[in-house]
DRENDO-1510 file (C-alpha; in Angstrom, 1 decimal, always signed):
<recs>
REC; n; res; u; v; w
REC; 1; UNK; +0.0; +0.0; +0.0 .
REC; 2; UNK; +1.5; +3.2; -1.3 .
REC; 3; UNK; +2.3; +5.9; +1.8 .
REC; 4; UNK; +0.3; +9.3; +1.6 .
REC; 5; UNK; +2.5; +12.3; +1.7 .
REC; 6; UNK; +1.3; +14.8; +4.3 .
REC; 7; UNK; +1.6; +18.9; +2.9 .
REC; 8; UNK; +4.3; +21.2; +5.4 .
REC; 9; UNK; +1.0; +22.8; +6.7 .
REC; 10; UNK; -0.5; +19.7; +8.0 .
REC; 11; UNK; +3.1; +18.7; +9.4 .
REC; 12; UNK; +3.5; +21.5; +11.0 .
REC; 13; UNK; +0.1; +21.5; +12.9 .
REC; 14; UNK; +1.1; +18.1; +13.6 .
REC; 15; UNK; +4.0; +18.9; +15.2 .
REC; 16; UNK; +2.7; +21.7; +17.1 .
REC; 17; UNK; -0.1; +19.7; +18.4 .
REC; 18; UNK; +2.5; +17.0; +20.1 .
REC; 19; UNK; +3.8; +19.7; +22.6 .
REC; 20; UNK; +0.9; +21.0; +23.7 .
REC; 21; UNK; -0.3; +17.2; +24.6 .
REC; 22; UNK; +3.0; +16.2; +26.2 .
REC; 23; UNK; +2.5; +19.4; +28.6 .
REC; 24; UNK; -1.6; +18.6; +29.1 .
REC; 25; UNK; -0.5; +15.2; +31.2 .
REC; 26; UNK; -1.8; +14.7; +34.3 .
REC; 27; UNK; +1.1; +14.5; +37.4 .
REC; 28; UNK; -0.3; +10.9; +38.0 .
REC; 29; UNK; +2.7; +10.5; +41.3 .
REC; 30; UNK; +1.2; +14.5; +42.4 .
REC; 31; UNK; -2.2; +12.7; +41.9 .
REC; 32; UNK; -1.9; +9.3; +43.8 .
REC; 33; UNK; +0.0; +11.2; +46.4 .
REC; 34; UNK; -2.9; +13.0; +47.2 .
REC; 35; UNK; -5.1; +10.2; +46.6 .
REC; 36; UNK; -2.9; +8.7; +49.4 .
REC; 37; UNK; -3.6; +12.0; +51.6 .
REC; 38; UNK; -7.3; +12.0; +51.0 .
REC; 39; UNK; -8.6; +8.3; +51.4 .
REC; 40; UNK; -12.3; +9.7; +50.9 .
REC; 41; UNK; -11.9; +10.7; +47.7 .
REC; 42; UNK; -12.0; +15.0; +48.0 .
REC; 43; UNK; -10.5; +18.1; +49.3 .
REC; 44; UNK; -12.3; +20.5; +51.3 .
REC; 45; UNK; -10.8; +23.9; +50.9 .
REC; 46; UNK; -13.2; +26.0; +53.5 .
REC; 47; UNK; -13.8; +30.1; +54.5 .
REC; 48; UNK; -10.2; +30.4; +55.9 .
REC; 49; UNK; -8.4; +28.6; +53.6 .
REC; 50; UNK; -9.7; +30.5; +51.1 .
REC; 51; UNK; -9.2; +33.7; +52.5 .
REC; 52; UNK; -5.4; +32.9; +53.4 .
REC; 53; UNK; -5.3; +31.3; +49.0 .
REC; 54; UNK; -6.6; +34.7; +48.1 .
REC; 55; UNK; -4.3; +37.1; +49.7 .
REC; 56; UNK; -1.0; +35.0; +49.1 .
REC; 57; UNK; -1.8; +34.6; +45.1 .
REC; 58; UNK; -2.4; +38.3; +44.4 .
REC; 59; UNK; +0.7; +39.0; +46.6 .
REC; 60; UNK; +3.5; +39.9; +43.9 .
REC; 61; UNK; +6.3; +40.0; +45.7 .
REC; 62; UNK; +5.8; +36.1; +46.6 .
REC; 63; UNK; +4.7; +35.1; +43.0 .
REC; 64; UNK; +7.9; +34.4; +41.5 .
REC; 65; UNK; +9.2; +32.2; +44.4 .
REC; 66; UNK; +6.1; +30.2; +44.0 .
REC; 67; UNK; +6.2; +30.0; +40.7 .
REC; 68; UNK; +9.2; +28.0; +41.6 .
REC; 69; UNK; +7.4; +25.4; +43.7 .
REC; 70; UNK; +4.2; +25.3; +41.5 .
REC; 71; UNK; +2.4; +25.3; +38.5 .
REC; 72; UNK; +2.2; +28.7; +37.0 .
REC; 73; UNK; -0.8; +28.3; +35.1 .
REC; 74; UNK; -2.5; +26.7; +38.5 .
REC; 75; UNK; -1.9; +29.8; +40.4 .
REC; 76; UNK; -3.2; +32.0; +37.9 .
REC; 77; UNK; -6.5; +29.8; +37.1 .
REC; 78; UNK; -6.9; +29.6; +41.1 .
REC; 79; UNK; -6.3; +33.7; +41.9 .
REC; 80; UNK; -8.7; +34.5; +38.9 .
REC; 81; UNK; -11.2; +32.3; +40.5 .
REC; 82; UNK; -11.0; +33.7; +43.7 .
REC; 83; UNK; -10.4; +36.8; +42.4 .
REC; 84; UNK; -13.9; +36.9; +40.7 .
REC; 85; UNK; -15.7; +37.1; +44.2 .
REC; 86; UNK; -13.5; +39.7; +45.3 .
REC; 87; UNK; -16.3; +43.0; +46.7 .
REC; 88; UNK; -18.9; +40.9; +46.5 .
REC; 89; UNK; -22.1; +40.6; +49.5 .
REC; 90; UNK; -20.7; +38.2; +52.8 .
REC; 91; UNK; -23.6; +35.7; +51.6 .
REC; 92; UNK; -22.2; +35.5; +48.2 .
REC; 93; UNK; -18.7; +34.5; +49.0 .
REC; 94; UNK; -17.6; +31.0; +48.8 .
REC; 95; UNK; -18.0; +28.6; +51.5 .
REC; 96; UNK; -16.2; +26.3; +50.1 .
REC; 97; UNK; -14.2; +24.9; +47.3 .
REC; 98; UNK; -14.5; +20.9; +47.4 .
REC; 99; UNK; -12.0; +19.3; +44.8 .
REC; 100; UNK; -12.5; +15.5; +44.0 .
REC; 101; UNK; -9.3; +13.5; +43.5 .
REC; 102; UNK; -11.3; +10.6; +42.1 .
REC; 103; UNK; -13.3; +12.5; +39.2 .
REC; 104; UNK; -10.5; +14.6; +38.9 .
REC; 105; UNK; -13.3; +17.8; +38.9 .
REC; 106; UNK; -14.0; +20.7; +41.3 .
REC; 107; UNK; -17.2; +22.6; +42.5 .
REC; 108; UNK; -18.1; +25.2; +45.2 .
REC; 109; UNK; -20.5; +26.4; +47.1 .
REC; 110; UNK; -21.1; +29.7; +48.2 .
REC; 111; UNK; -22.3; +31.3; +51.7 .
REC; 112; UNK; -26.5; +31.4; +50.1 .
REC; 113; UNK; -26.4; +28.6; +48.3 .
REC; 114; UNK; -29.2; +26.5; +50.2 .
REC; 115; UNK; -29.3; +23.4; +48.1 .
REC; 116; UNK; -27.4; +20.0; +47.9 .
REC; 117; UNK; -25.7; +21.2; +44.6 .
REC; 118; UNK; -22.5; +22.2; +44.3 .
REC; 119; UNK; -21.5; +24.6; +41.2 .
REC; 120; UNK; -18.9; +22.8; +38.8 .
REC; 121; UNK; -15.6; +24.9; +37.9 .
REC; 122; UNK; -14.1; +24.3; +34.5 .
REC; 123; UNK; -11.0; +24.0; +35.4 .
REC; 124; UNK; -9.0; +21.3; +33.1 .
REC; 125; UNK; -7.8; +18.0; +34.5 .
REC; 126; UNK; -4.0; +19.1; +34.8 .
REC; 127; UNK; -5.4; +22.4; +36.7 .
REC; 128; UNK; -7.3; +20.6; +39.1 .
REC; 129; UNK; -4.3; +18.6; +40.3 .
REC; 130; UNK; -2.2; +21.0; +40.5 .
REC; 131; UNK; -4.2; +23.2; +42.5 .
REC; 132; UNK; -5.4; +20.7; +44.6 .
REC; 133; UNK; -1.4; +20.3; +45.5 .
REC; 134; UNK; -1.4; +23.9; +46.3 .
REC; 135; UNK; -4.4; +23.8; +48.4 .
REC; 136; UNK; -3.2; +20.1; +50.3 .
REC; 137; UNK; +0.1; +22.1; +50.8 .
REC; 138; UNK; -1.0; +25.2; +52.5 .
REC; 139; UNK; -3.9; +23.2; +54.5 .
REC; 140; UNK; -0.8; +21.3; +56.3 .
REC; 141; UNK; +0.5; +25.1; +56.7 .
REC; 142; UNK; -2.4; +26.5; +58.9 .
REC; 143; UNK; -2.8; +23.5; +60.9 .
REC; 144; UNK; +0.8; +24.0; +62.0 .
REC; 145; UNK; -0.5; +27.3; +62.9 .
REC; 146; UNK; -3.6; +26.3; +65.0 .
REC; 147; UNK; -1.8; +24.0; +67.0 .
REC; 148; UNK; +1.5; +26.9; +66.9 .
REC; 149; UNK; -1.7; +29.1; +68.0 .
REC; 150; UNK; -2.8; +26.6; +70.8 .
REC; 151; UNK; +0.0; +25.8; +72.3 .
REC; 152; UNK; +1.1; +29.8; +72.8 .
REC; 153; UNK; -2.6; +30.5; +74.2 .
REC; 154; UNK; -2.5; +28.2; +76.2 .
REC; 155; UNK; +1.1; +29.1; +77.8 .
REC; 156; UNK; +2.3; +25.2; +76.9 .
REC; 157; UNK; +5.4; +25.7; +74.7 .
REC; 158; UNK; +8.5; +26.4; +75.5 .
REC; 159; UNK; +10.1; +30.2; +74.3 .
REC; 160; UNK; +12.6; +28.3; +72.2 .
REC; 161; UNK; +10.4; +26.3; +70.4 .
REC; 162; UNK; +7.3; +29.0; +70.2 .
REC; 163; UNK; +9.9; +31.3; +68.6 .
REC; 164; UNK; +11.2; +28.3; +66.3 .
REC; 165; UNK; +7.8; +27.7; +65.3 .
REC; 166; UNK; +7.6; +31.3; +64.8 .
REC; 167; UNK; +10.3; +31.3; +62.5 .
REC; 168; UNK; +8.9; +28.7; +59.8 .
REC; 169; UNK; +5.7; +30.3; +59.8 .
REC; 170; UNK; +7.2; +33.1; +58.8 .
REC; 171; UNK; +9.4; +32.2; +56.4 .
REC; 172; UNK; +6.4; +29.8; +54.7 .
REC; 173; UNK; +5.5; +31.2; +51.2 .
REC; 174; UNK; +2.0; +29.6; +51.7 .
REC; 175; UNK; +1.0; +31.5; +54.8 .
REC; 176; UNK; -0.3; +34.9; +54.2 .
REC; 177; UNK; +0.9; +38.1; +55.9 .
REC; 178; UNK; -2.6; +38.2; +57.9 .
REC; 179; UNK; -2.4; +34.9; +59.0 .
REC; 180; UNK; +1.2; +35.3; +60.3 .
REC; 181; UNK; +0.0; +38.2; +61.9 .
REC; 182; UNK; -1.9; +36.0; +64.2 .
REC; 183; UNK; +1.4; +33.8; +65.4 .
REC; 184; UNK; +3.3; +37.0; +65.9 .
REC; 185; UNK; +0.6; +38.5; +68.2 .
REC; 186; UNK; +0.1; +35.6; +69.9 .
REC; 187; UNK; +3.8; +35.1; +70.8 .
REC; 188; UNK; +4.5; +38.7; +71.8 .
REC; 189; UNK; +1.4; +37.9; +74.6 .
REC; 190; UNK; +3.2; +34.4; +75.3 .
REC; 191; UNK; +6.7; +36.7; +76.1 .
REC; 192; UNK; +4.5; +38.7; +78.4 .
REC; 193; UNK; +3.1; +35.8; +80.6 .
REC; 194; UNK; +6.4; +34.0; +80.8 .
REC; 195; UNK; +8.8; +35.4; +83.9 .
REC; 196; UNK; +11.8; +36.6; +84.3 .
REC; 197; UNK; +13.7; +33.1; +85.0 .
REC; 198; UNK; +11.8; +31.8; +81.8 .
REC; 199; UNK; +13.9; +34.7; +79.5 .
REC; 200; UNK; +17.3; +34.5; +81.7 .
REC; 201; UNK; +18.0; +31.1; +81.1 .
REC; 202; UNK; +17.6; +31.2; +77.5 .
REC; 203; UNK; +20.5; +31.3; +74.9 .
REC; 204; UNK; +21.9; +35.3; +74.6 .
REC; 205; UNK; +21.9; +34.9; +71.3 .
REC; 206; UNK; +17.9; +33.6; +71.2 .
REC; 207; UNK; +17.5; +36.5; +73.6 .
REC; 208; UNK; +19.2; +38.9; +71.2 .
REC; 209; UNK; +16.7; +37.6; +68.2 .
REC; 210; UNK; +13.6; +37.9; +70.3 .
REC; 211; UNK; +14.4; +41.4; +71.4 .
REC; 212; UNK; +14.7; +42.3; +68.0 .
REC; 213; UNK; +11.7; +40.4; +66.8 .
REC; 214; UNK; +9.8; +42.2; +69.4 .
REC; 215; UNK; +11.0; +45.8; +68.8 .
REC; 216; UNK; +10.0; +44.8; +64.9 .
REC; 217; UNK; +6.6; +44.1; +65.7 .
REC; 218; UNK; +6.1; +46.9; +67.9 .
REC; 219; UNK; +7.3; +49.4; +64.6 .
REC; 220; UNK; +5.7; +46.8; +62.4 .
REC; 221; UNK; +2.4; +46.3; +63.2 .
REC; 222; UNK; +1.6; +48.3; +66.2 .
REC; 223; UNK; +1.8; +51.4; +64.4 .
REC; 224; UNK; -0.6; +50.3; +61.4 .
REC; 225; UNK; -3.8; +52.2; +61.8 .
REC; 226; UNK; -6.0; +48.9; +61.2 .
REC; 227; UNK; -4.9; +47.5; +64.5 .
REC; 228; UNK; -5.7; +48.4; +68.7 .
REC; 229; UNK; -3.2; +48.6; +70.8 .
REC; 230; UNK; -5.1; +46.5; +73.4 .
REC; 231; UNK; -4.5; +42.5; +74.5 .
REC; 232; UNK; -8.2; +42.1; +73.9 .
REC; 233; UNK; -8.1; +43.2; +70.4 .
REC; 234; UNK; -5.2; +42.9; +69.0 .
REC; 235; UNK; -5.8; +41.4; +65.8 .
REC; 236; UNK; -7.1; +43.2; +62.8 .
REC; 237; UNK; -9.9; +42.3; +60.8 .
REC; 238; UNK; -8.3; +40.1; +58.5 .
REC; 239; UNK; -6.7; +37.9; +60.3 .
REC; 240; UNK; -9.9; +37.3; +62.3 .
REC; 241; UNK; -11.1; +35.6; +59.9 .
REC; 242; UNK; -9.1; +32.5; +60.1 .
REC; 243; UNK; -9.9; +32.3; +63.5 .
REC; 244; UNK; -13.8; +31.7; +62.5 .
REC; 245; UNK; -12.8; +28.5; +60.3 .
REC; 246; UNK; -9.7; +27.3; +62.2 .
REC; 247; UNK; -11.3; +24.3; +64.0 .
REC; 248; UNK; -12.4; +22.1; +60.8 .
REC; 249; UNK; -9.2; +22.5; +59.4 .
REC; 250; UNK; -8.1; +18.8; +60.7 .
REC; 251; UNK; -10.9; +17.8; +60.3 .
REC; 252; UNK; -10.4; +18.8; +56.4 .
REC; 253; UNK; -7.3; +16.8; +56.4 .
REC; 254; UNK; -8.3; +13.7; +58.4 .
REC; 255; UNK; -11.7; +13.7; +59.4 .
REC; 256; UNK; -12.1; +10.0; +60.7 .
REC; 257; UNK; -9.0; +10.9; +63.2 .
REC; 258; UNK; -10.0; +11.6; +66.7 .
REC; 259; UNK; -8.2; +14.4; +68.2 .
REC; 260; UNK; -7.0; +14.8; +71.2 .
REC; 261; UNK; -4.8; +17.8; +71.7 .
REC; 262; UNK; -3.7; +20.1; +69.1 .
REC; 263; UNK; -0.5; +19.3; +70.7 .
REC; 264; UNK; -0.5; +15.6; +69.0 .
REC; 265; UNK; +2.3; +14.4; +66.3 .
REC; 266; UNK; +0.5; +14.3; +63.1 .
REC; 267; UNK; +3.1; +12.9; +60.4 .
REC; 268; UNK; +1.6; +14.3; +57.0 .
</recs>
């Protein structure tokens, strides 16, 4: 059987199709991964989440480090969703985003929605994997902050370790500036219950950086005309907001474990 010649202009659509179907593969090890994670079959990304999503992908000082980590064409898709309910009424925000690792699809549901349904997103396959990476990663962030949170409120961490804590909060490129806000505030009020025998036996050198990280936040954030210079309301608005939603954020992650103290080992 003779072979048919193909023209240069069907070649070359040819060839330029290839690419673009190489780069539209799933991550299938990013995909069982979470499938590992998620036993149940779906990601809950709830109120705080979403809040803490929003104002670290329209952030553009942190962009290109992420950009390093994860997919650029997730991020964008994700931020111009979220984005899109940006000034809108309180019962017309999202409630939640719910991504399904099985169907390999995503939906919401927002705040007056009073049905069962939940509103599809067309996001593509590749998209929805590789934000539901970005949204498994920075769950595991804020539930290091709740229990970071926790422990400090309830005076049951060391100094060293609150401040340590402190530290990779901070330096977390999934962990907004608002949430942070709440681990900083909460250790300055943990360095004023402690005593004096508490500081003096610390390192001089950890009592050097915790001088300094304390005279920072004062010039920081005590000056910033959102926030009260009172212990009983310290916090601004924003990062309030996370405090609404931080209790079902284990239960997101595992929500057949029974917990016992935010204190607890999870291994993730």
């Amino acid at each position: 059987m003779p072979h048919q010649k193909i023209d240069l202009l069907t070649l070359s659509i040819i060839l330029l199709f290839i690419p673009s179907i190489a780069n539209a593969q799933i991550d299938q090890e990013k995909l069982d991964n979470l499938r590992g994670k998620y036993p149940w079959g779906s990601i809950y990304v709830t109120y705080s989440s979403i809040i803490n999503l929003s104002s670290i992908l329209k952030d553009d000082k942190r962009t290109p480090r992420l950009e390093q980590q994860y997919s650029t064409t997730a991020m964008s898709t994700l931020n111009q969703f979220l984005q899109g309910f940006r000034n809108r009424p309180s019962n017309e925000n999202i409630s939640f985003i719910e991504i399904d690792l099985n169907r390999i699809e995503a939906g919401y549901k927002r705040a007056n929605d009073v049905g069962g349904e939940i509103t599809s997103i067309a996001w593509s396959k590749e998209n929805v994997v590789n934000i539901a990476d970005i949204c498994d990663r920075q769950l595991i962030v804020l539930v290091n902050l709740k229990r970071t949170l926790s422990l400090m409120s309830n005076d049951s961490i060391s100094i060293q370790l609150a401040y340590d804590n402190l530290n990779l909060l901070k330096s977390d490129l999934l962990l907004s500036d608002e949430a942070y806000f709440l681990a900083a505030s909460e250790f300055q009020l943990l360095m004023v219950k402690k005593d004096y025998n508490d500081i003096a036996n610390l390192d001089i050198k950890i009592r050097s950086d915790i001088a300094a990280f304390l005279k920072d936040y004062d010039n920081k954030y005590m000056q910033l005309k959102d926030f009260k210079l009172s212990n009983d309301n310290i916090k601004n608005k924003n990062a309030n907001l996370f405090l609404q939603n931080m209790a079902g954020l284990e239960k997101n992650l595992y929500p057949n474990r029974r917990t016992t103290s935010l204190g607890d080992t999870v291994n993730f």
